[in-house]
C-alpha positions, 0 to 999 in steps of 0.5 A, spaced: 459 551 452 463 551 459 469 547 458 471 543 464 478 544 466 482 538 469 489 537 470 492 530 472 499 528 476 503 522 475 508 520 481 514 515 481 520 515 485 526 517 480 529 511 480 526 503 480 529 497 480 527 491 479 528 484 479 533 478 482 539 481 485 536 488 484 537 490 492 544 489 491 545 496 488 542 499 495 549 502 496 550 505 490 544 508 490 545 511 497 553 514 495 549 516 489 545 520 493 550 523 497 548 520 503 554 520 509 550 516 514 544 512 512 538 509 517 536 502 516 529 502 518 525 496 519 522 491 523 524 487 529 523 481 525 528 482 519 532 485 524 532 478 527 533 474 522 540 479 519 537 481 513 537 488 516 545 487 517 545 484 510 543 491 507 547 494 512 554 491 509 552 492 502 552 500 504 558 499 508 562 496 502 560 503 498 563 507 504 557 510 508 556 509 515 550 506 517 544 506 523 539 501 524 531 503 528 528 496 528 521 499 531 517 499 525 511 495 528 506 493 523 500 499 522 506 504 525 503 509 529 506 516 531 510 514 536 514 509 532 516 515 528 518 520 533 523 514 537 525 512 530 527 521 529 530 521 535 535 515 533 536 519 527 537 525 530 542 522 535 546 517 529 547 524 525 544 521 519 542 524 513 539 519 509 533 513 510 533 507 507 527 503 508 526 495 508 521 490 509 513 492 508 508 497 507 510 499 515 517 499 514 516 504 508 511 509 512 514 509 517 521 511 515 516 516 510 513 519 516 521 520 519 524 523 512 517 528 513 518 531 520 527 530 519 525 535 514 520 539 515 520 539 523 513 539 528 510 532 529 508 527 524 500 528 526 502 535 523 502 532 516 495 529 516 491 531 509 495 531 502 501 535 500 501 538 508 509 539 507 512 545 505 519 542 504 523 535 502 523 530 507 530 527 507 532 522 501 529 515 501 530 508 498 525 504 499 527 496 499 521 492 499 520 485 501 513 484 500 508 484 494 502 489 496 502 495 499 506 498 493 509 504 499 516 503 496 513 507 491 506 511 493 506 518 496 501 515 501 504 513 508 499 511 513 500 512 520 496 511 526 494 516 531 496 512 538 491 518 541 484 517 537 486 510 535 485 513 527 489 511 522 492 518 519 492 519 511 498 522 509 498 523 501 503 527 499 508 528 494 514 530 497 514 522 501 515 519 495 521 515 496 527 517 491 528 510 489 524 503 489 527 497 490 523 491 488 527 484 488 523 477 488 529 474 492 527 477 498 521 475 498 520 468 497 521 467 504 514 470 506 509 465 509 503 464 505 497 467 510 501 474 508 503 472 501 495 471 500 493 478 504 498 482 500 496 480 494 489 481 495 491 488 497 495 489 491 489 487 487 484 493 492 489 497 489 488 496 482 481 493 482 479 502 486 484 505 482 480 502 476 473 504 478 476 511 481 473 518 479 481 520 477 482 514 473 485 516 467 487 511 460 495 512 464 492 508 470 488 504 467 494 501 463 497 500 469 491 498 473 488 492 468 495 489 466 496 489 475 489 485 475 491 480 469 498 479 473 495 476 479 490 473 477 494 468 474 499 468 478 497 469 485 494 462 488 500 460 485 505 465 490 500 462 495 501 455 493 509 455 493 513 461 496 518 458 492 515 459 486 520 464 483 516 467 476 510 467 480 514 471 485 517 475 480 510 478 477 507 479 483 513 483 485 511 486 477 503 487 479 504 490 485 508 495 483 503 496 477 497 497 481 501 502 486 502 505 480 495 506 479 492 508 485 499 513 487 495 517 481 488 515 480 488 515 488 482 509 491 476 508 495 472 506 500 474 499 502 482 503 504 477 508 508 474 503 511 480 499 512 484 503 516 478 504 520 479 497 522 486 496 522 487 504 527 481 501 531 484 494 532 490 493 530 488 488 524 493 486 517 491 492 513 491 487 507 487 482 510 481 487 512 482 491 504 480 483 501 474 482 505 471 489 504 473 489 496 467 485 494 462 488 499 465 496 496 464 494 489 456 491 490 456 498 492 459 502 487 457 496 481 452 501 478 456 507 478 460 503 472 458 497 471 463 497 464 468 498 468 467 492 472 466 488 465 473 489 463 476 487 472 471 480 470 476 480 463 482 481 466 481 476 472 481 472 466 473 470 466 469 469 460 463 475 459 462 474 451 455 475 450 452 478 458 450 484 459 455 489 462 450 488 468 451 481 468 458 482 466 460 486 473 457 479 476 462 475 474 467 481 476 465 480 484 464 472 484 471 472 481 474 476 486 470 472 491 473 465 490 480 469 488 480 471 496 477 465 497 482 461 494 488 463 497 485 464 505 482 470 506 477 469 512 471 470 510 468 475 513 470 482 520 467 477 525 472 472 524 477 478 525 474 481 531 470 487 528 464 489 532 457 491 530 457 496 536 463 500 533 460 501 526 458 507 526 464 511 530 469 507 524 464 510 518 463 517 521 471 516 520 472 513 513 468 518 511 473 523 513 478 519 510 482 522 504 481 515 500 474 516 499 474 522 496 475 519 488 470 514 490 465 511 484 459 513 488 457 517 493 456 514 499 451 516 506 454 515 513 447 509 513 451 506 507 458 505 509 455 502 516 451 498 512 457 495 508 461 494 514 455 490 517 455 485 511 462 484 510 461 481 517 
């Protein structure tokens, strides 16, 4: 009998802080670290409104001088990367801290890889493509979704080909994670809606991937509960604070899923759509989630039966088959519920550039744990019926 050899990773930053007032501790953090002079990296809007300066003095207080590249735009690209190096470079820095969302946090991941290890980020493209550390990195998040204060992925665009590059690489994972709900309850309701919908793709593709494991799925299950309890309620009132708080908890929960149990499809698909036309990557993940998983539903139908229990639906007494129904309804009006439009067209996509986005999600380093393999003639047909 032939014994199957199978060895399962599990990647976190080092230190996770959590809760209201946690970003306070960001200059302890970087002194803790050993940091001289630290870059602020983060967009142009939390730079505006001075939360980028708020930070900026809570490290000063400690000692530690600080720089600050507001140039993380949203689905950063390799040039981002490079003009925030070069002021890296420039400042004498030797430690980044990340503010804001999944852009601020790959962004500054794509300047710690290439401050550490040299060469151009399009180098690093693929997984565990770096030979040695990138510079130390806190990541404060102000979002509750993409879960990159805290993942190996950091996803940049290609301004070339117009392609999103998948970096999966442990040596990005940030030394610490920050997640305060009191930064986030300013965020609007269109993007509390699609980063809760994308933190629930994180779960829900972590759940049914191949390299699930019983770790992941502890983790994924209790991330679906969390937002299916509590997301609308985000969406309704930004000023809710336990349900901020516990989406803040589930979002980190799902990327603790699916930094390990890695995701599917609908991410492959989705950084097609967001490389090609610079779409919110959360908005694009909520409209395919339910397309992907009719697609995958016969590879585990069980598992669909526990995403249905964990969004609080009742199956007692349906079929596993009937059961996995339910589970995509409920993610239907769940996305629904909070506005996620309906479908691609409504965002711009068109059917003539389905072919050239599938051929390059099948390239794409997160489909390959996938519950059903896919042809290129089926991920073009997904594409055209989540249009």
């Amino acid at each position: 009998m032939a014994v199957i050899h199978e060895v399962y990773g599990f990647f976190m930053p080092n230190v996770n802080l959590m809760g209201a007032g946690s970003a306070n501790e960001v200059g302890i953090q970087v002194k803790s670290l050993g940091g001289k002079k630290a870059l602020i990296v983060t967009d142009a809007y939390l730079n505006q409104v001075g939360m980028a300066q708020q930070i900026a003095d809570l490290i000063k207080a400690e000692g530690v001088d600080v720089a600050i590249y507001p140039g993380a735009e949203p689905n950063p690209t390799d040039k981002n990367v490079h003009d925030g190096l070069a002021v890296y470079t420039k400042e004498k820095c030797d430690l980044i801290v990340s503010l804001g969302g999944g852009s601020s946090h790959d962004c500054a991941k794509g300047i710690g890889i290439v401050a550490g290890n040299g060469g151009n980020i399009r180098d690093y493209e693929g997984i565990d493509k770096s030979a040695k550390p990138m510079v130390p990195l806190i990541a404060i998040n102000t979002t509750a979704g993409t879960a990159s204060e805290m993942t190996r992925f950091c996803i940049i665009t290609n301004t070339d080909t117009h392609v999103k590059m998948a970096i999966v690489d442990w040596r990005c994972t940030p030394n610490v994670a920050i997640n305060d709900p009191l930064l986030m309850m300013k965020m609007p309701p269109a993007l509390t809606a699609a980063t809760g919908m994308d933190a629930l793709t994180h779960a829900v593709e972590a759940y049914v991937s191949t390299a699930a494991t019983p770790v992941t799925d502890a983790c994924a299950l209790m991330a679906m509960k969390l937002i299916g309890q509590y997301l609308r309620a985000a969406v309704a009132n930004g000023a809710d604070f336990e349900a901020r708080d516990k989406m803040a908890y589930a979002e980190f929960l799902a990327g603790m899923a699916f930094n390990n149990a890695s995701l599917g499809y609908v991410h492959a698909m989705a950084h097609q759509l967001g490389g090609l036309y610079n779409l919110p990557h959360g908005v694009c993940n909520a409209i395919l989630l339910p397309h992907v998983q009719r697609f995958n539903l016969i590879a585990k139908p069980d598992r669909f039966r526990d995403i249905a229990i964990a969004l609080g639906e009742n199956v007692e007494g349906l079929s596993a088959r009937d059961a996995a129904d339910v589970a995509l309804d409920a993610i239907q009006k769940l996305s629904s519920d909070v506005g996620i439009p309906e479908g691609l067209e409504q965002l711009g996509a068109k059917e003539e550039d389905f072919i050239l986005m599938a051929e390059n999600a099948m390239k794409d380093a997160c489909n390959f744990t996938n519950p059903r393999a896919a042809t290129l003639k089926d991920v073009v047909e997904i594409f055209k019926n989540a249009l």
